[in-house]
MARTORSE-590147 format. One line per 8 residues: number of its first residue (from 1); their letters; for each residue x, y, z of N, C-alpha, C. Coordinates in steps of 0.2 Angstrom, whole numbers. Layout:
BEGIN
NUM> A> X,Y,Z,X,Y,Z,X,Y,Z ~ ...
END
This chain:
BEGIN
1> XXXXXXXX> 4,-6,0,0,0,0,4,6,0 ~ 0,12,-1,4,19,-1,4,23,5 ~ 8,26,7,10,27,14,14,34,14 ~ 14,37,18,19,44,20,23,44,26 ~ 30,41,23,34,37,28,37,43,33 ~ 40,43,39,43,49,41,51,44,41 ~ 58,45,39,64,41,36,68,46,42 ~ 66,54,44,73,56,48,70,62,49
9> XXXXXXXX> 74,64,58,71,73,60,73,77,54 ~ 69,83,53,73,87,47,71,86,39 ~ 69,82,40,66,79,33,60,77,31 ~ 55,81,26,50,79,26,47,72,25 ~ 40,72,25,38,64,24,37,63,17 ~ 39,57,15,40,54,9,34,48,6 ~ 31,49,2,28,44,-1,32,39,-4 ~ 28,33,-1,33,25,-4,26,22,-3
17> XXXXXXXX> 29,12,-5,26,7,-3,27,5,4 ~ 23,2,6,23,0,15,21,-8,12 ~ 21,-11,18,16,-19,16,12,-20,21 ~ 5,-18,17,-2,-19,19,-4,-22,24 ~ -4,-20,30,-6,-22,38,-11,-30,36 ~ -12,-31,40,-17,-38,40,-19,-37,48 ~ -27,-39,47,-30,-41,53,-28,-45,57 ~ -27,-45,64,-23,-51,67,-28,-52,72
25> XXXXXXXX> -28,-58,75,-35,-61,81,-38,-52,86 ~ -44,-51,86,-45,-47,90,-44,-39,85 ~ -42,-40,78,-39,-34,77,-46,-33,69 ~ -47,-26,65,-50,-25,60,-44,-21,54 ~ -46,-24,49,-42,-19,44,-46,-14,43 ~ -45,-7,41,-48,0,39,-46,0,32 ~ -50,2,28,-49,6,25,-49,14,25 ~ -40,17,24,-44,24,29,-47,28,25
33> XXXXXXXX> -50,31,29,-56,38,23,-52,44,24 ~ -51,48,30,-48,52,32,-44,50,38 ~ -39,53,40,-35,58,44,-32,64,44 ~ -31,65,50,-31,73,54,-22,74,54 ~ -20,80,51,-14,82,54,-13,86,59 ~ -10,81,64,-12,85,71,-4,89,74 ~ -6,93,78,-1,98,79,5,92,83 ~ 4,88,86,9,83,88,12,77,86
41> XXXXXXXX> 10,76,78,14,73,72,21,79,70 ~ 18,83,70,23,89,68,28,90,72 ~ 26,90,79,31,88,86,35,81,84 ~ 32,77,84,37,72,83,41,71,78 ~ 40,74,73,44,71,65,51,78,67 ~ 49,82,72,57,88,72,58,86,80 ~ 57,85,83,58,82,92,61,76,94 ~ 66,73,97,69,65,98,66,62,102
49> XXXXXXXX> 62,67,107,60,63,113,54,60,111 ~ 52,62,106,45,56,105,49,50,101 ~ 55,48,99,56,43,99,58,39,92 ~ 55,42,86,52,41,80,61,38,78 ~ 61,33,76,68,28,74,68,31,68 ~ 62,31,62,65,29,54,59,25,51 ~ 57,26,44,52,21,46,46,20,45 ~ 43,25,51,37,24,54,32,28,49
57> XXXXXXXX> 24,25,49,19,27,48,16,31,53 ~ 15,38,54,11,41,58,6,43,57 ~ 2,47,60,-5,47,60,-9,45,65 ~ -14,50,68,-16,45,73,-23,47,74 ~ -25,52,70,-32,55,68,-35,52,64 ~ -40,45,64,-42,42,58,-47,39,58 ~ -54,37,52,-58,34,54,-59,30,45 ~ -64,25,45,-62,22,38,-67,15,40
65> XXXXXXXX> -68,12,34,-74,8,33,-67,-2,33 ~ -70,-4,37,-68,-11,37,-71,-13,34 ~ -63,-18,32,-64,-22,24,-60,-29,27 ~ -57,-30,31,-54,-36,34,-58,-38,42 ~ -61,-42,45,-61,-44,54,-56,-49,53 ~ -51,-47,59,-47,-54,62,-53,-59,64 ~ -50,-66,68,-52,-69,71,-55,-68,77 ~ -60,-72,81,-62,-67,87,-65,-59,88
73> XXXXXXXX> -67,-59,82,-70,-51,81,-78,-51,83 ~ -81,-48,86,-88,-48,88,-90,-40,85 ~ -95,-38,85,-98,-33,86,-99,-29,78 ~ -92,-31,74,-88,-27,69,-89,-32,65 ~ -92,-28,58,-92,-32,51,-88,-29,46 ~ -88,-34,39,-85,-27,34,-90,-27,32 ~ -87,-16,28,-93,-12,28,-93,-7,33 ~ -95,-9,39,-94,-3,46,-91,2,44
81> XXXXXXXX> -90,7,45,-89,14,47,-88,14,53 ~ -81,16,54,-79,17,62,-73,22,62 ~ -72,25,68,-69,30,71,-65,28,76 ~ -56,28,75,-52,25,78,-48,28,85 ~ -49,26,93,-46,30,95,-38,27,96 ~ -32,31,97,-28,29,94,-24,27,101 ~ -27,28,105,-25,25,113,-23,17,116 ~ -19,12,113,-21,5,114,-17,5,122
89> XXXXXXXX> -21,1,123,-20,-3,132,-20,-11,130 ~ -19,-16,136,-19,-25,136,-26,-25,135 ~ -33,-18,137,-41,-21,137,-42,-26,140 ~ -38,-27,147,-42,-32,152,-39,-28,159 ~ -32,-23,159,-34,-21,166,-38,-17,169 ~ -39,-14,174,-44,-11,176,-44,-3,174 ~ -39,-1,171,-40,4,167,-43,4,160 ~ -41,-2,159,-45,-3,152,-55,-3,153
97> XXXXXXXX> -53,-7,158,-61,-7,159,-65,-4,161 ~ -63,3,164,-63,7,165,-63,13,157 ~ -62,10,153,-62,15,147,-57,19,148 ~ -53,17,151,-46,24,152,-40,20,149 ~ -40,19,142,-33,13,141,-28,18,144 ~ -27,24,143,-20,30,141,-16,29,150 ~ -20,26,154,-18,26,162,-16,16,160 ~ -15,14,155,-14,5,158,-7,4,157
105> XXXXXXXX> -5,0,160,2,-1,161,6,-1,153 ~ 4,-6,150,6,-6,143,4,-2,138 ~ 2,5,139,-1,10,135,5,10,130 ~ 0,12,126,6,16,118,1,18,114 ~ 2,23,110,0,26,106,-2,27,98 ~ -3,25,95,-4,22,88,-3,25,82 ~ 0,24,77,-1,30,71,-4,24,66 ~ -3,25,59,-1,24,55,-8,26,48
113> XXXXXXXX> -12,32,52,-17,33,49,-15,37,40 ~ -10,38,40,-7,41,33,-5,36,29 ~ -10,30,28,-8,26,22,-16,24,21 ~ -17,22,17,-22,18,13,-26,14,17 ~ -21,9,23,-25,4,26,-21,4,33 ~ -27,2,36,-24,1,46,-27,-4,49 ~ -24,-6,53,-24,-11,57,-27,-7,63 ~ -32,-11,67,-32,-8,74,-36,-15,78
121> XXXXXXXX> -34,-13,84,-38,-18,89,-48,-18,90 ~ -52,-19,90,-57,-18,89,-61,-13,96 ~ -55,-15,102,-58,-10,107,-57,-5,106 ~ -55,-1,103,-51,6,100,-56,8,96 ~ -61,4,92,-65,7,87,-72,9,91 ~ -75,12,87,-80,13,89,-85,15,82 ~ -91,11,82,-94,13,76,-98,19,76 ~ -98,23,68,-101,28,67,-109,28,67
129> XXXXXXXX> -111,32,71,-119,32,70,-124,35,64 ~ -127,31,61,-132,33,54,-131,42,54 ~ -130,44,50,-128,51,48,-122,55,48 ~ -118,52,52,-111,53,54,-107,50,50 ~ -104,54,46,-99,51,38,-92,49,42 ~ -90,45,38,-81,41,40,-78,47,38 ~ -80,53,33,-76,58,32,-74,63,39 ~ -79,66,41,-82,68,48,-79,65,53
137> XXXXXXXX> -78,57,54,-77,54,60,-69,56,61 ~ -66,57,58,-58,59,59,-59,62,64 ~ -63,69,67,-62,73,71,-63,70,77 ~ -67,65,79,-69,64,84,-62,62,91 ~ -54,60,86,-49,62,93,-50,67,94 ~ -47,72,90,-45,79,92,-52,83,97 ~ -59,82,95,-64,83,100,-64,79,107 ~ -62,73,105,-60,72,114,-56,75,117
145> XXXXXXXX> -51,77,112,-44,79,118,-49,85,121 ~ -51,89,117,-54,93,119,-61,94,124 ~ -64,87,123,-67,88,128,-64,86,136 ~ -59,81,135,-56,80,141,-54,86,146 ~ -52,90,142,-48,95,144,-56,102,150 ~ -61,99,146,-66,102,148,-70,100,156 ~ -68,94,155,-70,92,160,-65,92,165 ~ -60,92,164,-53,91,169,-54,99,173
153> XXXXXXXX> -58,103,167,-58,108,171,-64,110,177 ~ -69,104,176,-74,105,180,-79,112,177 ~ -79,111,172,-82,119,170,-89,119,171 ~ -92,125,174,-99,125,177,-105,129,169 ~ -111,128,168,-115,132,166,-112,139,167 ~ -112,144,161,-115,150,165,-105,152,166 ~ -100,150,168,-93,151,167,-91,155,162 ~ -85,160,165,-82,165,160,-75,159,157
161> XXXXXXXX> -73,159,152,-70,155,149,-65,161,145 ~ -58,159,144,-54,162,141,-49,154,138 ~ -50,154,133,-44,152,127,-38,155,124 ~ -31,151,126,-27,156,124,-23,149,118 ~ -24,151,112,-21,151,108,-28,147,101 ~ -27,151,97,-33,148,91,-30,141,87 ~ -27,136,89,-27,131,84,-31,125,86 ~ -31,119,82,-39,118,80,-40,112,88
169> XXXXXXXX> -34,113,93,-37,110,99,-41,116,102 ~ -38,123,103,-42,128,106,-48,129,104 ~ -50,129,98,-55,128,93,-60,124,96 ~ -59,117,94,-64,114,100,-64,113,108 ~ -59,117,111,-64,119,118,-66,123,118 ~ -67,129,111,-71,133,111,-78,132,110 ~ -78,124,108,-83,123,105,-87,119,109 ~ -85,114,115,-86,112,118,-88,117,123
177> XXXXXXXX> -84,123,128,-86,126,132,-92,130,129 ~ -96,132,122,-101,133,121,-105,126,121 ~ -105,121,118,-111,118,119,-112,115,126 ~ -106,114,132,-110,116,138,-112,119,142 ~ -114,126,140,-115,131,144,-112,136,145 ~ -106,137,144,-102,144,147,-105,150,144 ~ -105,157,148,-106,160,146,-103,165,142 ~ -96,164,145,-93,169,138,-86,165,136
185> XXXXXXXX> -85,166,131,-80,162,127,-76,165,125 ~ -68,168,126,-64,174,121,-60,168,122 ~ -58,168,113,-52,165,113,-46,170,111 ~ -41,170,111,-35,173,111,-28,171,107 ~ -27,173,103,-21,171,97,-18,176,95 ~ -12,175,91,-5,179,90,-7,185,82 ~ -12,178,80,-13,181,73,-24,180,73 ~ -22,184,69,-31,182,66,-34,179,62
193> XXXXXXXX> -28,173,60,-32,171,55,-38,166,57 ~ -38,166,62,-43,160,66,-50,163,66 ~ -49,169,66,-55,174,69,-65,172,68 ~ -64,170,62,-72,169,59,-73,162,62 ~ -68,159,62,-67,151,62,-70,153,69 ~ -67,155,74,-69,153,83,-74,155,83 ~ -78,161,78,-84,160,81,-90,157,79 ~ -88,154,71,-92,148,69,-94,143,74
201> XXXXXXXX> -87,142,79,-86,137,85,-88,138,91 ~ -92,145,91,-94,147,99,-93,149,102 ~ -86,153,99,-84,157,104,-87,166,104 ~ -87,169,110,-91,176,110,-86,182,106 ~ -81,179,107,-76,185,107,-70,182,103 ~ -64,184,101,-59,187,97,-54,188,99 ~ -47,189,102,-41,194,106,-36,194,101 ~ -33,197,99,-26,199,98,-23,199,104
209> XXXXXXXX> -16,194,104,-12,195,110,-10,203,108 ~ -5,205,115,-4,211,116,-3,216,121 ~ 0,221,122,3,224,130,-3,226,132 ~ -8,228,130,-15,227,136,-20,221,137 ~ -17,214,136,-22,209,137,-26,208,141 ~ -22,209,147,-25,208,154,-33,212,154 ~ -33,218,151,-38,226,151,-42,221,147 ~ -42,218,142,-44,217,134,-49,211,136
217> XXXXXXXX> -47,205,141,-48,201,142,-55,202,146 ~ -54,205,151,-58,205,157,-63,210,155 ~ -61,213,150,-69,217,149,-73,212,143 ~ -69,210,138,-73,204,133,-77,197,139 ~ -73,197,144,-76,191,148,-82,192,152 ~ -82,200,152,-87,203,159,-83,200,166 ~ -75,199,167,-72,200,173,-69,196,170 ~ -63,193,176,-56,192,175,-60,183,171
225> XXXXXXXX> -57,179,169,-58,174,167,-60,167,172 ~ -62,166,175,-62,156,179,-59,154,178 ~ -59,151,169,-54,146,169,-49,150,162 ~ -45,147,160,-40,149,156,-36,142,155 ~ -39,139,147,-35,136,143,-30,139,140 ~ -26,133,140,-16,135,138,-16,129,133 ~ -17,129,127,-18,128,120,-13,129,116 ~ -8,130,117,-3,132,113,4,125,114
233> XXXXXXXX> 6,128,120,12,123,124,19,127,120 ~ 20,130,124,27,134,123,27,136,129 ~ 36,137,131,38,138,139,36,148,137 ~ 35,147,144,31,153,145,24,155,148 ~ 18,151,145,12,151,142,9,150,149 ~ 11,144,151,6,144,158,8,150,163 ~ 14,154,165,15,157,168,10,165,165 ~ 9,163,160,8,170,156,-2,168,158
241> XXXXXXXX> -5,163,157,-10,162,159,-13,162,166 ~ -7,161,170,-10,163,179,-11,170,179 ~ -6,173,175,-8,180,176,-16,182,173 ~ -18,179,171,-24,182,165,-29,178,170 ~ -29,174,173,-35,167,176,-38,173,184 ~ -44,175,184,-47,176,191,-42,172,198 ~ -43,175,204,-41,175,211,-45,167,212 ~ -41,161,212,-45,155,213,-47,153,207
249> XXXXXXXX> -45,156,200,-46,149,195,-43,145,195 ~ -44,141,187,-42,136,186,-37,136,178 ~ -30,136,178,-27,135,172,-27,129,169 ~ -30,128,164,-29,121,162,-25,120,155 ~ -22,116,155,-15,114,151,-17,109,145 ~ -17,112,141,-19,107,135,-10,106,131 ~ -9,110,130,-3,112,127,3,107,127 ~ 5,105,121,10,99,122,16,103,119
257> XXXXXXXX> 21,103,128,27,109,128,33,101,132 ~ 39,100,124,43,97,127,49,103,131 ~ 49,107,130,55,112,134,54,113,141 ~ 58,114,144,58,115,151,54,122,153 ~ 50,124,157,46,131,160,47,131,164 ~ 45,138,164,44,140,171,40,144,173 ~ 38,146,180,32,151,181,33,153,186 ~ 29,160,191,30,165,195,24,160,200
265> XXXXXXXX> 28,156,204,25,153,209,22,157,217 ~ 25,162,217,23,168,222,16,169,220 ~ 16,173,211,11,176,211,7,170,210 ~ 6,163,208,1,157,207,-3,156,216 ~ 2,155,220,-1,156,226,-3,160,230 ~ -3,166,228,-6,171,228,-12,172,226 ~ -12,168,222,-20,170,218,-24,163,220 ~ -21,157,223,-23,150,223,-27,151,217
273> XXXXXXXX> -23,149,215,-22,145,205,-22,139,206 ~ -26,135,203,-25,129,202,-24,127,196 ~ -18,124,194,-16,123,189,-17,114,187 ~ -21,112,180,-24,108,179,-20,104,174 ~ -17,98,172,-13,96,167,-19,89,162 ~ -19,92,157,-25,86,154,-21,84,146 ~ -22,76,146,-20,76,142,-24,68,141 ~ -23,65,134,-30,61,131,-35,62,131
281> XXXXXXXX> -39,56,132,-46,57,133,-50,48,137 ~ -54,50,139,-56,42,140,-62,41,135 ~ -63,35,133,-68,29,129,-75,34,130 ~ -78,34,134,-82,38,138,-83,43,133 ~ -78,49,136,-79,53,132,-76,56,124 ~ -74,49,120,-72,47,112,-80,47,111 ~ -84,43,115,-90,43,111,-95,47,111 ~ -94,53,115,-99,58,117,-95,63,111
289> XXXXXXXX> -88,64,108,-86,67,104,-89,64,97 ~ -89,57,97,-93,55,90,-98,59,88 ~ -103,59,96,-112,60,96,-112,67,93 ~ -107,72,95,-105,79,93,-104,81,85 ~ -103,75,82,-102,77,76,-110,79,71 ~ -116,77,74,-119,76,73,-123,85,76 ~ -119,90,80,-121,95,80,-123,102,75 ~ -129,104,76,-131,109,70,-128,117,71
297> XXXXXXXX> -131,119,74,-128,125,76,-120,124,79 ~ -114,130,76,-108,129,81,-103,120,77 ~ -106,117,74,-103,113,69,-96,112,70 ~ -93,107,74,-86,104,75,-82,105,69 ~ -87,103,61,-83,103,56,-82,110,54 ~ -84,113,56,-79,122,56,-72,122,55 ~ -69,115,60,-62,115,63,-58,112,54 ~ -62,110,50,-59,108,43,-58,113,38
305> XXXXXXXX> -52,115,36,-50,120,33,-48,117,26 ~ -44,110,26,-43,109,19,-45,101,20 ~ -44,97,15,-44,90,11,-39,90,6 ~ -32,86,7,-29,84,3,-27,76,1 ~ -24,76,-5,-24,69,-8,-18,66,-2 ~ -16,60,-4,-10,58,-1,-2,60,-4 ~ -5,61,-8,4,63,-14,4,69,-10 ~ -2,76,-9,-2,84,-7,2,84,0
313> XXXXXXXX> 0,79,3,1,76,10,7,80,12 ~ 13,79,12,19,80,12,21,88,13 ~ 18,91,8,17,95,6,14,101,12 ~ 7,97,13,3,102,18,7,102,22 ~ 9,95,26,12,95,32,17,98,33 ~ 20,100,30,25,105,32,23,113,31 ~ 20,114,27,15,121,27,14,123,36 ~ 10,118,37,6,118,44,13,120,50
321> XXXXXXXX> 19,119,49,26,122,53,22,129,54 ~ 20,133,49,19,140,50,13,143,51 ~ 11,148,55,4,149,54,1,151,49 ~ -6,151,48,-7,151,40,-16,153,43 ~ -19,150,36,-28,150,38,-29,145,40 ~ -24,140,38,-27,133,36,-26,130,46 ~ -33,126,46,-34,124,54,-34,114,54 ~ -39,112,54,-37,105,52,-37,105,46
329> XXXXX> -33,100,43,-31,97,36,-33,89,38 ~ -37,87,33,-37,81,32,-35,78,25 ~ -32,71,26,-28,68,21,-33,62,19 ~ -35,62,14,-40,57,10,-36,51,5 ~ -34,47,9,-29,42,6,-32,38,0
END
């Protein structure tokens, strides 16, 4: 099959042959329909500490119609449309069964969604519900992460909410904290080009960063913020979002930052800041992000900016290094 290999840091990804996954007992082959180029593929292919040897298929935002079941498959036919979370565990310990593989001892993480066909365990999948396209279904990781990140923060009806950074994770907790109730939603970024996009997504307000944020914030919010997502992940950001977060909020940390930080822990205790670290998503909530796809007003797929071929692939993905208009990109193998 066709594939977009990553061979070395520094180097873009290459299209070649791979040899065509096979369902193994327990497992379904996909044909994929789409995946998502996520901002932590792009971490990995320039960062060592994710590991990436030479090689490897990544990808890890994917959903696609089964055309192989291993042996031992119940539930799953070929044909099905399914939505793949890319989270695999053993599925028998008590994190597993708990639908939290990301906590089980054997956890790892899965790519390989940038080629034509995938293998995956069948606890991982999840089927798409009548109306809900395999195209659409891609999104439903990147909506967990973001709803995880929502509920990590406890967020109430009726809460002032501050977003700091527009890419297309910010995006959907913008989306997410409007479709549960919050009452104001400003998200916050470097550039505008995200501008129309966030509030397709539900957000009430806009911000250019800038030397009056803190003024700019608390009036778009009707006061200082409750909670303040950190969306971005560059050292700095959390320390920069205590300062913007109300006396007794909550910073919650989406942001995937390998470099060491720092922050003004005087002033954090001072304000009894609670700083929140969130990161996957649980089974639970993969499937409440499916149900999501299926929203009318405020529409998830706002967060889709382009579709490209697999040859284009290569191409996009390094575009995405810079900011641009472009929010999620899906690759149509």
């Amino acid at each position: 099959m066709r594939a977009a290999i990553f061979d070395a840091m520094g180097q873009p990804l290459r299209i070649g042959e791979v040899e065509t996954p096979k369902a193994a007992a327990g497992q379904v082959l996909l044909k994929v329909c789409r995946c998502g180029i996520c901002g932590s593929d792009l971490h990995m292919t320039e960062d060592p500490t994710f590991g990436l040897q030479g090689g490897e298929v990544i990808g890890h935002e994917f959903s696609g119609e089964v055309v192989e079941v291993g042996a031992g498959v119940t539930g799953l036919k070929v044909g099905d449309h399914v939505t793949a979370a890319p989270l695999r565990g053993c599925g028998t310990c008590e994190a597993c069964k708990r639908g939290e593989p990301a906590w089980c001892a054997n956890f790892s993480l899965i790519g390989g969604g940038y080629a034509e066909y995938a293998a995956v365990d069948t606890f991982q999948c999840r089927k798409l519900p009548w109306g809900i396209s395999a195209e659409d279904g891609a999104l439903a990781e990147p909506l967990g992460v973001a709803l995880h990140g929502i509920m990590r923060a406890r967020m109430q009806p009726g809460a002032r909410v501050l977003v700091v950074g527009a890419g297309a994770i910010g995006l959907a907790v913008a989306f997410w904290a409007r479709r549960l109730g919050a009452a104001q939603i400003v998200v916050v970024d470097m550039h505008d080009h995200q501008r129309e996009r966030a509030m397709d997504l539900g957000a009430t307000d806009f911000l250019i960063s800038g030397p009056d944020l803190d003024r700019c914030v608390t009036d778009a919010c009707g006061g200082a913020p409750e909670i303040v997502f950190e969306c971005v992940g560059k050292p700095g950001l959390i320390d920069h979002c205590i300062g913007l977060v109300a006396p007794r909020g909550r910073v919650v940390v989406l942001g995937l930052c390998t470099a060491p930080d720092h922050m003004d822990s005087f002033r954090a205790i001072s304000k009894e800041v609670e700083i929140v670290m969130s990161v996957f998503f649980s089974m639970p909530e993969f499937e409440m992000a499916i149900r999501a796809l299926d929203a009318g007003t405020y529409a998830p797929q706002h967060l889709i900016s382009d579709t490209v071929s697999l040859d284009e692939m290569p191409q996009a993905f390094e575009a995405l290094r810079q900011r641009t208009t472009q929010c999620k990109v899906l690759i149509a193998p």
